[in-house]
N, C-alpha and C positions, 0 to 999 in steps of 0.2 A: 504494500500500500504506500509503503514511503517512497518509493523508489517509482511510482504512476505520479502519485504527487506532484516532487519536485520533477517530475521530465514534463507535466503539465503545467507547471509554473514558469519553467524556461524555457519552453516552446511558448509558450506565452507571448514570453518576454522578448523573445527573437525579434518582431514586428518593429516595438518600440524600441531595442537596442540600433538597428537600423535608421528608423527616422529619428532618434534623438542619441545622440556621438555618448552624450553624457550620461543618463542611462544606462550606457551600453558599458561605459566606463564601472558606473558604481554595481551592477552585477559583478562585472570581472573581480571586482575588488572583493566584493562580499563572496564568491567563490574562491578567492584566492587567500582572504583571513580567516573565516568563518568552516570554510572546507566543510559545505552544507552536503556536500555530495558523500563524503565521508558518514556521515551518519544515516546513510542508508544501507541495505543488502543483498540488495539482488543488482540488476543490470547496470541501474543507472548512475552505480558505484564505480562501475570502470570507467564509463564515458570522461572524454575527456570535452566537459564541459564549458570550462575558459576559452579553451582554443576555440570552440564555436561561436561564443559569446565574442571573441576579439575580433573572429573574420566577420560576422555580422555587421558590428559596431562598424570596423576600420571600411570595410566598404560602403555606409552610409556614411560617414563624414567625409568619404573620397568624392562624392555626389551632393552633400550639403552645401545649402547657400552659408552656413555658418563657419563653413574652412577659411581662413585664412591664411593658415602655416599648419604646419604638422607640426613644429613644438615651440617655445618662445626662441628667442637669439639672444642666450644668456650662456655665457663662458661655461657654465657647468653642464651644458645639452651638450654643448659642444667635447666637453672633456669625457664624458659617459660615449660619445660616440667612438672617440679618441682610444677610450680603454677599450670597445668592440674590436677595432681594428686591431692593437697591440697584442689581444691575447688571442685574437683569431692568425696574427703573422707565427705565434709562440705554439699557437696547434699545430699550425704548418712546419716549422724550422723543430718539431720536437723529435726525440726517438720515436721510431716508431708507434706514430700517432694510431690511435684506432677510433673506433665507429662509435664508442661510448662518448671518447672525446668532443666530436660532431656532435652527439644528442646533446651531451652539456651547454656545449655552446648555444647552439641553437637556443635553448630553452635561458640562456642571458643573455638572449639578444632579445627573447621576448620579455624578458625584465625589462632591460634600458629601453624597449620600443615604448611599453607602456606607461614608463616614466615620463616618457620625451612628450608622449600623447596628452598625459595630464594636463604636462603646462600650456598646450593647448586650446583644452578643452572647460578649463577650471578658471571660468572668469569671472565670475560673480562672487562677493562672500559668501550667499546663501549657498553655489555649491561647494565652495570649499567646507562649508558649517557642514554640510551633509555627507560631503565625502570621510571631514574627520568623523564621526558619528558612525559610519558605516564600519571604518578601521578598528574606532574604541568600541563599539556594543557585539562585534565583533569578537574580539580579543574578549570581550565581557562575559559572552555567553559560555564559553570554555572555565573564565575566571570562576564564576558562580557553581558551574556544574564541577566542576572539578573542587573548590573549595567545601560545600555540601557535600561532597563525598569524604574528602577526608577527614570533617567533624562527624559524619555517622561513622567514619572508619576508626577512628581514634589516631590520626595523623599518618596513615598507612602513607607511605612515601607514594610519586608519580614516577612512574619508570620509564614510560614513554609517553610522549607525547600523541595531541588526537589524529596528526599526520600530517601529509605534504613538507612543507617547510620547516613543519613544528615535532615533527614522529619524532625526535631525538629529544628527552628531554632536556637536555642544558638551550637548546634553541628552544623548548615550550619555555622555558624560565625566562630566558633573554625577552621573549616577545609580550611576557605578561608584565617584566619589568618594565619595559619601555608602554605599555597601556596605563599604567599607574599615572603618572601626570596625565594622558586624558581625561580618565574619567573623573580625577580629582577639577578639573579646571569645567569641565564640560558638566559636572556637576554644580561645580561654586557659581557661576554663570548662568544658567537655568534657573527661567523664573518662573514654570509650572510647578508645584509643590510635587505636582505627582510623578511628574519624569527626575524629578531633583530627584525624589528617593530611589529612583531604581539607580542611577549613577552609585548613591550614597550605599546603599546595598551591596553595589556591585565591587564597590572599591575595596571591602579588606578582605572580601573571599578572591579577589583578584592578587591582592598582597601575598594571602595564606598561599595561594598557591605557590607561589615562586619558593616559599619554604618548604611546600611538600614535595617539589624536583629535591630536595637535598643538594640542590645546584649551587658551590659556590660562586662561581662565575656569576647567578641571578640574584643572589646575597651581596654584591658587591653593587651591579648594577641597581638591583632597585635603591640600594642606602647612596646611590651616588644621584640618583632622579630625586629621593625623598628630598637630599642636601640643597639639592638647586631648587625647588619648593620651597623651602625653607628659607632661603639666602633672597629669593626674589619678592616673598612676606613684605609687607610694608610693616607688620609688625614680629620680628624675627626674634625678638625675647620671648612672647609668646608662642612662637613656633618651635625653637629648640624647647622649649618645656614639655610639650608636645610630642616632637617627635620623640626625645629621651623616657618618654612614660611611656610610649607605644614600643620604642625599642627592648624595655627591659621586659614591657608585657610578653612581646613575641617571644626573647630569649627564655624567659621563666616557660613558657610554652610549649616552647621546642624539642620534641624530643632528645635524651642524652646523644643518641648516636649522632643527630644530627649538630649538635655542638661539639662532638668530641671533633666532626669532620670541617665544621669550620675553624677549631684552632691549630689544626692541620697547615692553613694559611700561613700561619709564623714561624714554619718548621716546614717547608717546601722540600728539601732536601732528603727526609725524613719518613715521606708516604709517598705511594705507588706512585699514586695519578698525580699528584705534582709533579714529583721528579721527572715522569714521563716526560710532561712539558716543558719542562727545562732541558729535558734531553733533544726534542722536537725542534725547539727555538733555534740549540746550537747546530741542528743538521740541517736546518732551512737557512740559517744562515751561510753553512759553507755550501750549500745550490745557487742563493744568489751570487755569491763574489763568486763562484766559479760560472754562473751564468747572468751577469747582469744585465742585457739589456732586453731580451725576453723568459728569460728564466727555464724551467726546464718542462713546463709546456702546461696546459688546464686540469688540474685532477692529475698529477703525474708524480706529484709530491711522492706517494707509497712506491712508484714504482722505482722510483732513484734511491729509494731512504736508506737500501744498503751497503751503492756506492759511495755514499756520505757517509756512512756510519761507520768509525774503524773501530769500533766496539761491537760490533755484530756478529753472533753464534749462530748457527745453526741451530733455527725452532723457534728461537727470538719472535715474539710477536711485532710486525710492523706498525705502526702506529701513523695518524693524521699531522697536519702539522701545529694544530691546536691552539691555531691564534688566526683569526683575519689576518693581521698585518703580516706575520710571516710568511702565510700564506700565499696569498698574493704576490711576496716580493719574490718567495723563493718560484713558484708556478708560471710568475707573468713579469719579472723584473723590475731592477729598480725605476723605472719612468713611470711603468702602472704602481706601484706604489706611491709614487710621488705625486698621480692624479687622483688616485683614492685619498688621500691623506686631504687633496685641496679640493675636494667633496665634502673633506668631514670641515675644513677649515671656513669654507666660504660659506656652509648652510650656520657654522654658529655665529658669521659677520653680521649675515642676513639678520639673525633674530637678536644679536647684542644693538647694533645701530638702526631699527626698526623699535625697537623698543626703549633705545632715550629716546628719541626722536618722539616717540608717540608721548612720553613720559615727560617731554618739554612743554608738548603742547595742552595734554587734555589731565583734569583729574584723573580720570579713568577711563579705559577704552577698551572693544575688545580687541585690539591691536595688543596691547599689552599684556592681556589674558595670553593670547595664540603665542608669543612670543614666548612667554616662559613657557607654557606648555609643551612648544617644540623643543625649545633649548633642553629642557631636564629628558625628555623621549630619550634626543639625538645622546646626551650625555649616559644614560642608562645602556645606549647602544655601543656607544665609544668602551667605556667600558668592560660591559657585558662581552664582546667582541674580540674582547683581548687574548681570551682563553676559549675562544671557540674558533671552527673551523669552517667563517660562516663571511666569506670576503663575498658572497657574490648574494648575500640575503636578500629575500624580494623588497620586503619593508624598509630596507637601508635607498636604494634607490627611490622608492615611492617618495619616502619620506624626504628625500634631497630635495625630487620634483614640487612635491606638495608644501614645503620652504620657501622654495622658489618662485613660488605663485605667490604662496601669502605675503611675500615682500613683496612684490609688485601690488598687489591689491591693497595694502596696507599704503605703500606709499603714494598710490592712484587717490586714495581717499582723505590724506594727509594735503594733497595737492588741492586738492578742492576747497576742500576746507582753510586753506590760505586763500585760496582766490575768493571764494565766501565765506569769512566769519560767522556771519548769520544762517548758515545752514545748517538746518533742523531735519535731520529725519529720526522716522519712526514708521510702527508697522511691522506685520509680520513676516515681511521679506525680510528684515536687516538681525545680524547678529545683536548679540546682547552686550553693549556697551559697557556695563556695571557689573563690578562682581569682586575683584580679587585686591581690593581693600587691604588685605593678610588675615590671618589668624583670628579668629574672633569676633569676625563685622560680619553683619549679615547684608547681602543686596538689597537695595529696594524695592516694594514691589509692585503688582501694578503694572500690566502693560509691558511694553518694549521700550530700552531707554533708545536716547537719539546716540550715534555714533560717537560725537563730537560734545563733549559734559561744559564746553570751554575753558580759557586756559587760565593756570594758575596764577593765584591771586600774587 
């Protein structure tokens, strides 16, 4: 029955994915977080659902009066393009490349297609307010069901995640870590009472879970998203008080094993799966200086590891490279490393100088809300990323594009509102203006505020 359902709801949707580009977009999206198709069990489990959903899509906006471009002409489409090319020269110039190599690639090139599409397609605040929505309730609904699981379980660990991007649990961690500043911000901002509490709801079983991967890697991430929460507070006495009572809550909480294996951390040296990565780090490092400027080719990392490795037995288990950054540098060399890094560099430009900027002009805005909200994601990701093996994640791309857009839209609005001082809106096209005051205030309510609160006295 589940599986007639959902093939009935996305045949459906086929029609309108077609005439509306954007649409067509936030399916893919909600297929690609939510992995709605995964929760069924019979046919419509294997269908590969996105890919129809994107030929659809991309062939109505190739026919829309609403194309302009296929992505904005901002230096970071351009560098995602940039890193297509280099690792696609790195598949070619590799040892013997094979047919896996090809499917991988392929399958990032429909990441960076989709990213590029966004900033296309994502011109309005209302659909950026929906596209974030569909990412965070997204991430949500796994938060919740997963988190009610492990309070009836009595904190049974999560061993795997619910699939696609997330089947490995330290990537379910990283991805619930980085949902945490949405839902907190996309909750404090909501002025419906009643959707405020499903956010409010959703948020500390979204937390719990990243505890229940036993993932350090999402222990590290989420307390580095919580931190930028905190630090962007207007009222930030009150927020480390806060966060310090909710920290000792969860560790009083935690099960022993699960603390025994975070003070692991201090003592790297010491236990398995640390070490591992220490071991990892220094054999991707001597792949890039022996191969710096396309590295030793996409996913090829395991097959070199025991050329690199002069410690290597016979029976030795192979191991990943265990970090984004090494990853990359060692698989795709140091230039794509150095384009990935001014990905992660340029989206925190975006949201640090978008947000004085909004922060000169208005008491409050949802400029400023969106701003920290990406900033702490992006930061949970940097992170989080550091100890996974996760350089080509869907949501690291999305998340650049959909940066990229909110700084132009933020600054489109900031521009007007110079030219007009006196402009007022309201209504329930426009985001929510009011909200993140810090710690302790509550919004006003009533309505939708106007963009623009004016500026400080």
């Amino acid at each position: 029955m589940r599986d007639l359902i959902l093939s009935l709801v996305l045949f459906g949707l086929m029609p309108v994915c077609y005439r509306k580009p954007f649409v067509g977009l936030a399916v893919f999206s909600w297929l690609a977080y939510m992995r709605v198709q995964d929760l069924t069990w019979g046919f419509a489990r294997g269908m590969r659902w996105s890919y129809y959903v994107a030929i659809v899509t991309f062939a109505g906006f190739l026919v829309s009066r609403e194309r302009k471009r296929w992505f904005e002409p901002d230096v970071r489409c351009y560098v995602m393009m940039v890193l297509c090319v280099l690792i696609g020269l790195g598949i070619v110039f590799s040892r013997n490349p094979d047919a896996g190599q090809v499917d991988r690639y392929l399958e990032y090139i429909k990441i960076v297609a989709i990213a590029l599409f966004t900033t296309a397609v994502v011109t309005t605040k209302e659909r950026l307010r929906v596209l974030v929505w569909i990412v965070a309730l997204s991430f949500a609904f796994y938060g919740v069901k997963s988190g009610l699981m492990g309070i009836a379980s009595g904190g049974a660990a999560i061993l795997r995640g619910p699939g696609g991007m997330l089947a490995d649990n330290n990537d379910f961690a990283l991805a619930m870590s980085m949902a945490v500043p949405m839902l907190f911000h996309l909750g404090w901002t909501e002025r419906r009472p009643e959707i405020k509490k499903v956010f409010w709801f959703a948020l500390p079983l979204t937390a719990m879970t990243v505890g229940l991967t036993r993932s350090r890697g999402g222990f590290l991430a989420i307390s580095g998203a919580i931190g930028i929460l905190v630090w962007r507070s207007k009222n930030r006495a009150l927020g480390l008080i806060v966060a310090f009572f909710v920290m000792v809550a969860g560790l009083l909480a935690a099960p022993p094993e699960y603390k025994e294996r975070l003070m692991t951390m201090f003592e790297p040296s010491k236990e398995g799966s640390a070490s591992s990565r220490l071991k990892a780090w220094g054999i991707a490092t001597r792949m890039a200086m022996d191969n710096p400027i396309l590295g030793v080719g996409m996913y090829r990392f395991r097959s070199h590891y025991k050329e690199y490795n002069p410690t290597y037995t016979p029976g030795e288990e192979i191991i990943v490279a265990h970090s984004s950054y090494f990853q990359i540098w060692a698989e795709c060399g140091t230039p794509a490393l150095l384009l990935y890094f001014s990905l992660i560099f340029g989206s925190f430009v975006t949201c640090w100088r978008v947000r004085a900027e909004a922060r000169r002009r208005y008491h409050s805005s949802w400029i400023i809300n969106y701003a920290s909200m990406f900033e702490a994601s992006l930061v949970a990701f940097v992170i989080g990323s550091a100890f996974l093996n996760r350089a080509h994640f869907d949501l690291f791309y999305h998340w650049v594009a959909i940066i990229l857009t909110f700084g132009l839209l933020a600054r489109r609005e900031m521009q007007l509102d110079l030219e007009n001082p006196h402009r007022h809106q309201s209504g329930r096209g426009e985001l929510v203006a009011v909200g993140t005051r810090g710690f302790g205030r509550r919004p006003r309510v009533g309505g939708f505020a106007p963009a623009a609160q004016g500026r400080r006295a």
